[in-house]
N, C-alpha and C positions, 0 to 999 in steps of 0.2 A: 783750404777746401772751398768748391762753389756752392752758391746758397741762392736758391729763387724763392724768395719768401712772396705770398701773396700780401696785399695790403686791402687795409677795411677802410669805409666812407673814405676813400680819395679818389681826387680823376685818373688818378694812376690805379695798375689793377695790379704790379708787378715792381720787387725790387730787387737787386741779380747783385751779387757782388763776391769779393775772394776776401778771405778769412784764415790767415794765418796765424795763430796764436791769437792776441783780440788787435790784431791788426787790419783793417779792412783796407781793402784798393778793389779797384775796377768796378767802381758802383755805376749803379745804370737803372736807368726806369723805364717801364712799359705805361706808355697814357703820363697824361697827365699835362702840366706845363713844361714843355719841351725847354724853352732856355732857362728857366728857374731850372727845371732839373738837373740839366748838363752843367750849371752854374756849380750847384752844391752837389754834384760827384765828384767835380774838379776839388773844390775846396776839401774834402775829408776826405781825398786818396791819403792814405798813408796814418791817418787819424788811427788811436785806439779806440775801441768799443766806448769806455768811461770819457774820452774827452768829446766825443759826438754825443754821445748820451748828453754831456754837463752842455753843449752847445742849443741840439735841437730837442731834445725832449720835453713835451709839454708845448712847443710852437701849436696854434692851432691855427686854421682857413676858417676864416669868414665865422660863419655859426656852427663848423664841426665840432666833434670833441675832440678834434685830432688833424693832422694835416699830411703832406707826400714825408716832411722831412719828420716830424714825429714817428710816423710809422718807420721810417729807416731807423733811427734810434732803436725804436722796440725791436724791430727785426734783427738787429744786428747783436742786440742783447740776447732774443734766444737763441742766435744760431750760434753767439758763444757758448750760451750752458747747454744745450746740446750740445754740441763735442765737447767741451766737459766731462759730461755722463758719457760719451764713447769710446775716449782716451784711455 
């Protein structure tokens, strides 16, 4: 299933990816740092949920509490338990 999650405190405002079981591919960013991003959508095509999580979650930018690849983690985590509870 597709999934646009928005994102908090990052230069990006948007995270867009497919979600097959906790499979994700075809991630992609709106804003943000354009070759970092297109960098780490390549790298976690095909990732599960838990091994992006164990990779970027908790990265932070600069003095945020969070960063574009953080929020991908988080995002990708709810939009697994969401369809979870819809399954």
């Amino acid at each position: 299933m597709h999934h646009d999650m928005p994102t908090q405190m990052t230069c990006s405002t948007l995270v867009s990816f497919d979600l097959d079981g906790n499979v994700v591919t075809n991630v992609s960013f709106t804003g943000g740092c354009n070759g970092n991003l297109k960098a780490i959508s390549k790298l976690v095509n095909g990732m599960t949920v838990e091994k992006i999580e164990e990779y970027l979650l908790g990265n932070l930018c600069g003095r945020r509490p969070t960063s574009c690849a953080d929020q991908l983690a988080r995002a990708v985590r709810k939009a697994y338990e969401q369809e979870k509870k819809g399954a």
